[in-house]
C-alpha positions in Angstrom: -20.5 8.9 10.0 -20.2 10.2 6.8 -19.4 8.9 3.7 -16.0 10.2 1.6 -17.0 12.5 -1.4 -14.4 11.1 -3.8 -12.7 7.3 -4.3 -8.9 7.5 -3.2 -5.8 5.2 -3.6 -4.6 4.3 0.1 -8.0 5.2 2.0 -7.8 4.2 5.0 -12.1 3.0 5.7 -10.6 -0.4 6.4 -8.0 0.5 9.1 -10.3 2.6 10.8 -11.2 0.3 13.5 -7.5 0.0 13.8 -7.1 3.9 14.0 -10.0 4.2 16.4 -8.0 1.6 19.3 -4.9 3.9 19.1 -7.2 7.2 19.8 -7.0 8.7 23.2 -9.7 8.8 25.7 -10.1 12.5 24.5 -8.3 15.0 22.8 -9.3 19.1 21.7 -9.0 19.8 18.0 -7.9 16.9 15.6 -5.6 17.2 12.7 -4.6 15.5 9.4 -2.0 16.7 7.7 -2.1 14.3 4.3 -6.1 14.0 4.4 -6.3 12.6 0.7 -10.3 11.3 0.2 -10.5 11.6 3.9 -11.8 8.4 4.9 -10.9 8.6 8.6 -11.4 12.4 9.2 -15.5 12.2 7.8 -15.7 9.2 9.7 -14.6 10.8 12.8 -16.3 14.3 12.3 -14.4 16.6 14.1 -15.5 19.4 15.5 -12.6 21.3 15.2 -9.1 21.0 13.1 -7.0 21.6 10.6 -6.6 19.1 7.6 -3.9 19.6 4.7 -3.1 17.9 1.1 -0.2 18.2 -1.2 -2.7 17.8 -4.0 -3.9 22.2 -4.6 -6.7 20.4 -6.4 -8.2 18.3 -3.7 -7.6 20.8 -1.3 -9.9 23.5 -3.4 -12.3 20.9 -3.9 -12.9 21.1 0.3 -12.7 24.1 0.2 -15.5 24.6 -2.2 -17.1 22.0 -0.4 -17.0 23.4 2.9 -18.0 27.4 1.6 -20.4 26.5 -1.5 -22.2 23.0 -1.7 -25.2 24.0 -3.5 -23.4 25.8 -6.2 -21.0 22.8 -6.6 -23.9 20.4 -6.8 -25.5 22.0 -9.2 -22.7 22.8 -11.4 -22.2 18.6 -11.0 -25.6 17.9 -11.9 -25.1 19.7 -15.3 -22.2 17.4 -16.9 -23.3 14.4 -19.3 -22.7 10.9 -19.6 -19.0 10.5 -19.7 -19.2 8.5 -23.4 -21.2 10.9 -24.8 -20.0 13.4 -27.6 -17.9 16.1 -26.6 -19.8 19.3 -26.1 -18.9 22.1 -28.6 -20.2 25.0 -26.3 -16.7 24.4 -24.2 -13.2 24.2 -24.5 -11.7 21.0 -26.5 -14.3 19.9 -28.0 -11.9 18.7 -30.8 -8.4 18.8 -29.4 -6.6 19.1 -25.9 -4.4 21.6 -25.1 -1.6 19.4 -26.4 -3.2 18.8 -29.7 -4.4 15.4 -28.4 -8.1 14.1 -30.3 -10.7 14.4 -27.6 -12.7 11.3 -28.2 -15.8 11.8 -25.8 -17.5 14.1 -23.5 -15.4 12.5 -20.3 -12.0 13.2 -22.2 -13.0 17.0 -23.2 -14.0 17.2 -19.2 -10.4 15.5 -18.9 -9.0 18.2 -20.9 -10.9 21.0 -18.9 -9.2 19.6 -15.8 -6.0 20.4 -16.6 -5.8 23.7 -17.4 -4.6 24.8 -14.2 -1.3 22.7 -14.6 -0.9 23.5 -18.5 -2.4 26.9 -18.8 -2.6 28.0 -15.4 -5.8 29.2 -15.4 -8.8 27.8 -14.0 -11.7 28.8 -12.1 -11.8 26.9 -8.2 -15.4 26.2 -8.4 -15.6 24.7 -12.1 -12.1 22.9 -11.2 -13.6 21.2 -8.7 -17.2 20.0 -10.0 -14.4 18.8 -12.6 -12.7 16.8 -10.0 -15.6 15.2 -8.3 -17.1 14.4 -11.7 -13.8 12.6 -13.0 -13.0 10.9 -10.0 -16.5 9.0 -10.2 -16.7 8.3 -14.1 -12.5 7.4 -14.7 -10.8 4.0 -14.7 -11.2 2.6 -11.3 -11.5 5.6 -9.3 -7.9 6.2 -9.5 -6.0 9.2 -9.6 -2.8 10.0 -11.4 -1.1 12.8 -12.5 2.0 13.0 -15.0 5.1 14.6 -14.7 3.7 17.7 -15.4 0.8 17.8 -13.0 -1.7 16.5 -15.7 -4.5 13.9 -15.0 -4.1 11.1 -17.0 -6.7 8.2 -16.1 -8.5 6.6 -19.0 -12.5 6.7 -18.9 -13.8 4.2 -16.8 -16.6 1.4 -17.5 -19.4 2.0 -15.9 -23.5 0.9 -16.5 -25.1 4.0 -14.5 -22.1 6.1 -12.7 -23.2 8.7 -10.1 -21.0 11.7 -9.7 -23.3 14.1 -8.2 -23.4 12.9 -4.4 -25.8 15.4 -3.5 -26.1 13.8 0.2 -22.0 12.9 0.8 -21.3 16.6 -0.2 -24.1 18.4 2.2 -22.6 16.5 4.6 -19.3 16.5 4.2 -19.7 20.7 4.1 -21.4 20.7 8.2 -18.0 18.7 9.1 -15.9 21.1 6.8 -17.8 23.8 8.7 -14.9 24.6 11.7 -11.7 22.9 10.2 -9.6 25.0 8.5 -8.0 23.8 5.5 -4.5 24.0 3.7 -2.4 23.4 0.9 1.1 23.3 2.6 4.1 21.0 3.7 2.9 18.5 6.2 4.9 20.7 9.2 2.5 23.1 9.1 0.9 21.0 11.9 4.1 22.0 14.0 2.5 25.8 14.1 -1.4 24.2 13.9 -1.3 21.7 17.1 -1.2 22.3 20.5 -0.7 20.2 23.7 -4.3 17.4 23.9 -4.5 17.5 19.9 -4.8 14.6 17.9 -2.6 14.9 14.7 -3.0 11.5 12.5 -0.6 11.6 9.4 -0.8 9.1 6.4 1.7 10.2 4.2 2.7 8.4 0.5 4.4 4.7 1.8 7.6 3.8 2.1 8.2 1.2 -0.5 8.6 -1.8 0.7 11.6 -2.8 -1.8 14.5 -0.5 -1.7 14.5 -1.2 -5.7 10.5 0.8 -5.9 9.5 3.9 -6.8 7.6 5.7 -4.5 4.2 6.1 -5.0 2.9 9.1 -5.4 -0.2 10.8 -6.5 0.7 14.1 -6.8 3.7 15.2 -9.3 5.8 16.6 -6.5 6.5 12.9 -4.8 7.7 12.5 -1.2 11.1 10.4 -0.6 13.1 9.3 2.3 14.1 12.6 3.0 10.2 13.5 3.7 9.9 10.1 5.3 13.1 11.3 8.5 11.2 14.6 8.3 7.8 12.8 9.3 9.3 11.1 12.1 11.5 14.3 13.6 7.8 16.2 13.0 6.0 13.1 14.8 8.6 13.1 17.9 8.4 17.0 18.1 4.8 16.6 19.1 5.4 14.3 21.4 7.7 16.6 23.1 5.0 18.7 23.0 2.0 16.5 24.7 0.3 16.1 21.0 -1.3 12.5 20.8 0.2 10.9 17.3 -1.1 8.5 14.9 1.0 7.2 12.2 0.4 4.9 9.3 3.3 3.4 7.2 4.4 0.9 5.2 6.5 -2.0 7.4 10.0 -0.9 7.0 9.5 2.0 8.4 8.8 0.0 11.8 12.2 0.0 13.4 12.8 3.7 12.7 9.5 4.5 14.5 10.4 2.2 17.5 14.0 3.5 17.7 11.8 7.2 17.9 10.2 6.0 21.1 6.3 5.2 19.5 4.2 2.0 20.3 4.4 0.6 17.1 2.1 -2.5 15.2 2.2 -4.6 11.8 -0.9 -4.7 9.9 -0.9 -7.8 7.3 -2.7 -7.9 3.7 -5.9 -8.8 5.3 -5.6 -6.0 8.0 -5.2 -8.3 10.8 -3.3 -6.4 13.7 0.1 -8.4 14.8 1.9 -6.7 17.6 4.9 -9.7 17.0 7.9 -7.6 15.2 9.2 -11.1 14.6 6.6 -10.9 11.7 6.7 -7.8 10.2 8.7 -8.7 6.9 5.9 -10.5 5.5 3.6 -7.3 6.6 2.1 -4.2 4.1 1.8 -1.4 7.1 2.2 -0.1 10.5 0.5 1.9 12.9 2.7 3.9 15.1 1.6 6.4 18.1 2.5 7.6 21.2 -0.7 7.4 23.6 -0.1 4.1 25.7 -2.4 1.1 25.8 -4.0 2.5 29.2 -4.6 6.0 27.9 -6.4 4.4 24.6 -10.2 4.8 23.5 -12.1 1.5 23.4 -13.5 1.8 20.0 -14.7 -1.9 19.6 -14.9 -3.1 16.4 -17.0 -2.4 13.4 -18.1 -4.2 10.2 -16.3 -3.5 6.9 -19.6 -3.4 5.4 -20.3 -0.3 7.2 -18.2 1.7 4.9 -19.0 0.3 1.4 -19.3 3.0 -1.5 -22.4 3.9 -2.2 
């Protein structure tokens, strides 16, 4: 198993045993087409694939991952404390590129960051040491972009915060080694997967109130529209004899059940509950198409296993 590189909104390292009991007793080359941190696909370790994020970003970040660990490490192990001063040697030192006061080192880093989206240049490897670094020293772990593509997460609090994860990212580049990775609409996997593939997707949730916005972490968003084209792209590959994993939030249930999938709530405290009758009250399902006789007997594992270290 191998640890996640960065913290994500929506990882999925408590579903997992979840996932695992909807797997098939085999399958060839496995496929994710909204792979976010990645908490299933490390897990797993493939030997083969494809994986694919909205996010250009994230997706250059395994990239570099994958083709130049060493160099990212060491560009990681040459930032500063994230409250220290800003470092004059480099860009906005002073000032963002919006005329913003750059009040410490992790803001100027901020800063840095978003040059692709309001300069459009950048430089992949720097961009993504830049990622890595903000992703383990900003509020919470989160990240957000603005309208305009910019992260905006405040500075996080932390006593003694490790960005460098010299170990995750050694690793994380030998299970990068034979997947190929992309920066495309989640159909892509229509080309990528072929019949005894495994294709999970875990796109942005539906809201659950039909008053909420979705959320998104990328600027582009994904709406209902994206959500009917997720479930036409999910019932293609059946057609096709891929196996399919879905996971959504629980209104989306009846529209995978009326596309022919096997289809369970998950509650708040990721309890499975195969009872529709219950499924207002629920956060998530899990929808596939490999039958309860052709399913992998994962068993279960503890939660413990996959704390962040």
């Amino acid at each position: 198993m191998v640890e996640p590189i960065l913290k994500w909104a929506g990882g999925k390292r408590q579903l997992l045993d979840a996932l695992y009991a909807r797997f098939p007793e085999s399958f060839d080359r496995y496929h994710e087409p909204f792979v976010g941190g990645g908490a299933l696909f490390f897990d797993l370790e493939p030997e083969s694939g494809t994986i694919n994020d909205a996010n250009p970003r994230l997706v250059s970040l395994y990239e570099r991952v994958r083709d130049e660990p060493d160099r990212l490490i060491e560009r990681l192990e040459s930032f500063a404390d994230p409250e220290s001063d800003p470092d004059p040697t480099l860009p906005y030192a002073e000032t963002t590129q919006r005329g913003r006061e750059v009040e410490s080192y992790y803001y100027q880093q901020r800063a840095r960051f978003n040059d692709r989206p309001y300069t459009g240049e950048y430089e992949p490897l720097e961009e993504a040491a830049l990622l890595v670094y903000l992703n383990r020293t900003c509020y919470n772990g989160l990240y957000r972009e603005n309208a305009d593509g910019g992260f905006n997460v405040p500075i996080g609090r932390y006593a003694d915060p490790d960005w460098v994860k010299r170990g995750r990212i050694r690793r994380a580049s030998e299970v990068l080694e034979n997947v190929e990775v992309y920066d495309r609409d989640f159909e892509y996997v229509l080309e990528a997967a072929d019949p005894g593939d495994l294709v999970y997707f875990d796109p942005p949730y539906e809201p659950m109130s039909p008053t909420a916005d979705f959320t998104s972490y990328s600027a582009d968003g994904f709406d209902r529209e994206d959500q009917e084209r997720l479930i036409e792209a999910a019932t293609t590959l059946d057609d096709r004899g891929v196996s399919v994993i879905v996971s959504n939030s629980g209104v989306t249930y009846d529209r995978y059940v009326e596309a022919g999938f096997h289809v369970d709530t998950v509650d708040a405290t990721r309890a499975i509950n195969s009872d529709g009758d219950g499924r207002d009250a629920v956060d998530e399902v899990i929808a596939t198409n490999v039958p309860e006789s052709a399913r992998l007997d994962a068993g279960q594992r503890a939660l413990s296993t996959f704390e962040d270290r």
